[in-house]
N, C-alpha and C positions, 0 to 999 in steps of 0.2 A: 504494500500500500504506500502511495503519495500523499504529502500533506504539503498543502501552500497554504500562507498563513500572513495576518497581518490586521492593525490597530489602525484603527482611523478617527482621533479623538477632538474635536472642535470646541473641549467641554470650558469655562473660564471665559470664553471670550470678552465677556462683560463684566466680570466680577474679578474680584483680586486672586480666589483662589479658583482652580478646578476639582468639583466636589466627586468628578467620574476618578474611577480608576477600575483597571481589566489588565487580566494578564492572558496570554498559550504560551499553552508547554507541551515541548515535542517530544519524543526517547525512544527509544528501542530499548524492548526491554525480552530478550534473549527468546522464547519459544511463542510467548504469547503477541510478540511482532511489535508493530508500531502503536504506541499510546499516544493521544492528544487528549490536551485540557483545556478549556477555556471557559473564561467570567469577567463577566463586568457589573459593576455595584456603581449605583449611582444615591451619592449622600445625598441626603433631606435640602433639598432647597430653602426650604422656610426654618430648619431646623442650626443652631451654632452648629459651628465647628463638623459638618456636614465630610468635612474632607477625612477630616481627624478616622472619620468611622468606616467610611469606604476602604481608605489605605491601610485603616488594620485587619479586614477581613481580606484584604490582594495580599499581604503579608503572611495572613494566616493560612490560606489554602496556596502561598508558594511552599511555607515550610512542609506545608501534609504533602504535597506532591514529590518534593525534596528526601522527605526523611521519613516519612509512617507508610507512604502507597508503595514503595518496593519490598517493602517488611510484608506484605501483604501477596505480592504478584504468585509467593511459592504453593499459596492455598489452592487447593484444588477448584477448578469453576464453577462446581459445583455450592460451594460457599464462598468464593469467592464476592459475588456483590451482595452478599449479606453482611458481609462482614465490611464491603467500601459504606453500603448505609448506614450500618450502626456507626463505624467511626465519623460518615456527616453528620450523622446526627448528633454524635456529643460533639464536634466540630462548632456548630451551628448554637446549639446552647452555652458552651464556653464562650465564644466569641459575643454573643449577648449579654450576657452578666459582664464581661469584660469590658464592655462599650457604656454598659448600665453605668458600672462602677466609676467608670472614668467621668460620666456625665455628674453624677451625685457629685464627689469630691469638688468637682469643679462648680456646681447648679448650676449647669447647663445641661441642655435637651441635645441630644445628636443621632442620628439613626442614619441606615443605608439601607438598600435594597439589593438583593443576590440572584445573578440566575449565573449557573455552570454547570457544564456537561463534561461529563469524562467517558472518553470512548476507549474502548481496545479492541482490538479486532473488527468486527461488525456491529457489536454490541453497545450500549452507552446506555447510562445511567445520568438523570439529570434532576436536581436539585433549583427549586426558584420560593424565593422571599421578597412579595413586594409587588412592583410593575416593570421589572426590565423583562426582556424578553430574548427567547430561541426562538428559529424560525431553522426548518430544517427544508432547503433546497435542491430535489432533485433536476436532473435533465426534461423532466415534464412537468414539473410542478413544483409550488408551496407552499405548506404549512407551517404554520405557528404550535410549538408544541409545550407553550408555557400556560397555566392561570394567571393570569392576572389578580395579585390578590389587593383588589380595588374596590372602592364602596358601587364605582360604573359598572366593573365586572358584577359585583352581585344584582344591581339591577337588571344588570342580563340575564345572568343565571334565573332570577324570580319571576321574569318577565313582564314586567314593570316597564321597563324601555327596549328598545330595539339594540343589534351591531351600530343603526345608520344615526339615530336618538345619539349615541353616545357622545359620537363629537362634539356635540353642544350642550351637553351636560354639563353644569354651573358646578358640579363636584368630581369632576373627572381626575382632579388632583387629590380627593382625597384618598389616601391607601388605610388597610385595613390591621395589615402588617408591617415591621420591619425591624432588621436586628438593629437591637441598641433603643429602641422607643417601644413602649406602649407593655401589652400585656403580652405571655409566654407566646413564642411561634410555635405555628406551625407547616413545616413547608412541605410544600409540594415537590415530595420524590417520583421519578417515575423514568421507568426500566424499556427499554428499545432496541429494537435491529433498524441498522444502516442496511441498506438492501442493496443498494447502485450507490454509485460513485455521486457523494451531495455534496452539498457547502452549507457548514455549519455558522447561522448570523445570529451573534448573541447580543444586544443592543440597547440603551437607555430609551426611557418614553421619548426622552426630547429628539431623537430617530423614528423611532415607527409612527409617532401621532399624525406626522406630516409626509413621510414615506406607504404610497399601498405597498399593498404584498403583491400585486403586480411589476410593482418598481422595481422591489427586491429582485425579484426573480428574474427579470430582464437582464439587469446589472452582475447579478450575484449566483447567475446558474454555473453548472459544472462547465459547461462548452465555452462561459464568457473568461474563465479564470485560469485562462494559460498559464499563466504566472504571479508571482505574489503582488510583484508593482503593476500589474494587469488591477487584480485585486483594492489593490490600494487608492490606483487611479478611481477605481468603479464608486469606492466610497468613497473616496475628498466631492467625487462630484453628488452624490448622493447627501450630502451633509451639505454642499452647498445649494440644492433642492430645499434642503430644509429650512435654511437659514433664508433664502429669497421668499418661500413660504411663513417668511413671518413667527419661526418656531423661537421662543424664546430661553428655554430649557438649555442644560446641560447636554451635548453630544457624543456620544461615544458606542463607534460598532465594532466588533471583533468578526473578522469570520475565516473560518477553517473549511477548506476545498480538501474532501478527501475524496482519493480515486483507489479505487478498487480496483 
C-alpha cells in the first residue's frame, strides 16, 4: 500500500493565535504492512486558551502512536482493536480531566474537539468528539463517516429540522461535546474496511460548513491525488473557496490518499 499525505491549515488568520492543530503519521510496521494516523482538533472559539487544549490532545495521541501502538501491533487481530479502543478510550478521559484540571487552576474555560482515524491494512478504527469531521473518499464516491456531536446534528437526528434547515440554524455553533468542557464524553468509536484505494479528509467545521461533499470529492478523489503537492495544491485552493465564501472559522484539512 501507498500513502500520500498532507496539512493544509489557514486556521489564525484573524486572530493572534491558531486554535486548529492535526497531525499523520506514516510507519511500516513489519507483517501487518503500512499504518496511517491522522487528526485534527479544533479549540473552542468562544472558549480561552482554545489552542492550549487542541495542542495537548496532537501531543497526546503523537506520544500513543510513538510509544503505547507498537507495544500493541504483537496482539493477535483478533484483539487486537479491542484492545486500540480500550486504550482511546482511557486516552480520551485522561486527556479531559487533564484539560479540566488545567482550566480550574487557571479559571479559565478551554475545550477542543477530536476526530482520528487509525488504519492498518484495510481496516480502520475511528474515534470523533465534537464537530470536526472524516469524510472517506472513494474513486466513485463520498461519504462522511463522522457524528457530528452538535445541538444541529440532534435536530437532525429528532427530526425537528432538515440536512438543508441546518445551515441556517441560529445554533449550528453550539456543540454538545468536547474534551476539556462541559460534562463526561462520550465518543463516537466506530470500526471499518477501506475497500479500494480512498483519500482519507479529516477536517475543522470552518472547512466543510462552506465546502459540499461534492467539492471534496472533485478535488480530493483517488484519481485527483497523484501526488502529495497535487494534494496540497487541491486544498490551499479548497480553503481559499472557503475563505471567498465568507467562512469565518478556524481552517484546517488533513487528508491521507491511500492506494491499495
Amino acid at each position: 500500500m501507498k500513502v500520500k499525505a498532507c496539512i493544509y491549515t489557514d486556521a489564525g488568520r484573524k486572530r493572534s493565535v491558531n486554535q486548529d492543530a492535526s497531525l499523520i503519521k506514516v510507519a511500516g510496521a513489519g507483517q501487518v504492512g503500512r499504518i496511517s494516523f491522522v487528526a485534527v482538533c479544533d479549540g473552542m472559539g468562544g472558549l480561552s486558551k482554545g489552542e492550549v487544549a487542541s495542542c495537548k490532545v496532537i501531543r497526546s495521541l503523537e506520544n500513543w502512536f510513538h510509544e503505547e501502538l507498537p507495544l500493541m501491533l504483537g496482539i493477535g487481530e483478533d484483539k487486537l482493536w479491542e484492545v486500540i479502543e480500550n486504550s482511546w478510550r482511557r486516552l480520551l478521559a485522561d486527556m479531559d480531566k487533564d484539560i479540566k484540571r488545567y482550566g480550574k487552576h487557571r479559571g479559565i474555560s478551554l475545550g477542543t474537539t477530536l476526530t482520528a482515524l487509525l488504519q492498518i491494512g484495510r481496516k480502520f478504527i475511528l474515534m470523533n468528539v465534537g464537530d470536526s469531521r472524516i469524510y472517506l473518499v472513494s474513486r466513485k464516491d463520498v461519504r462522511k463517516i463522522t457524528h457530528d456531536h452538535s445541538l444541529v446534528q440532534e435536530k437532525i437526528d429528532r427530526g425537528i429540522i432538515t440536512e438543508k434547515d441546518a445551515d441556517d440554524d441560529l445554533q449550528q455553533n453550539v456543540l454538545l461535546q468536547c474534551i476539556g468542557h462541559g460534562g463526561p464524553i462520550s465518543p463516537q468509536i466506530m470500526f471499518g474496511e477501506i475497500r479500494t484505494s480512498s483519500t482519507v479528509v479529516a477536517c475543522s467545521d470552518g472547512f466543510w460548513k462552506t465546502i459540499s461533499e461534492k467539492e471534496i470529492f472533485r478535488s480530493l478523489c483517488p484519481q485527483m491525488c497523484v501526488t502529495s503537492e497535487d494534494m496540497l495544491e487541491e486544498c490551499r485552493k479548497l480553503t481559499g473557496m472557503a475563505i471567498d465564501r465568507k467562512e469565518q472559522d478556524n481552517i484546517t484539512v488533513a487528508a491521507m490518499c491511500l492506494e491499495f
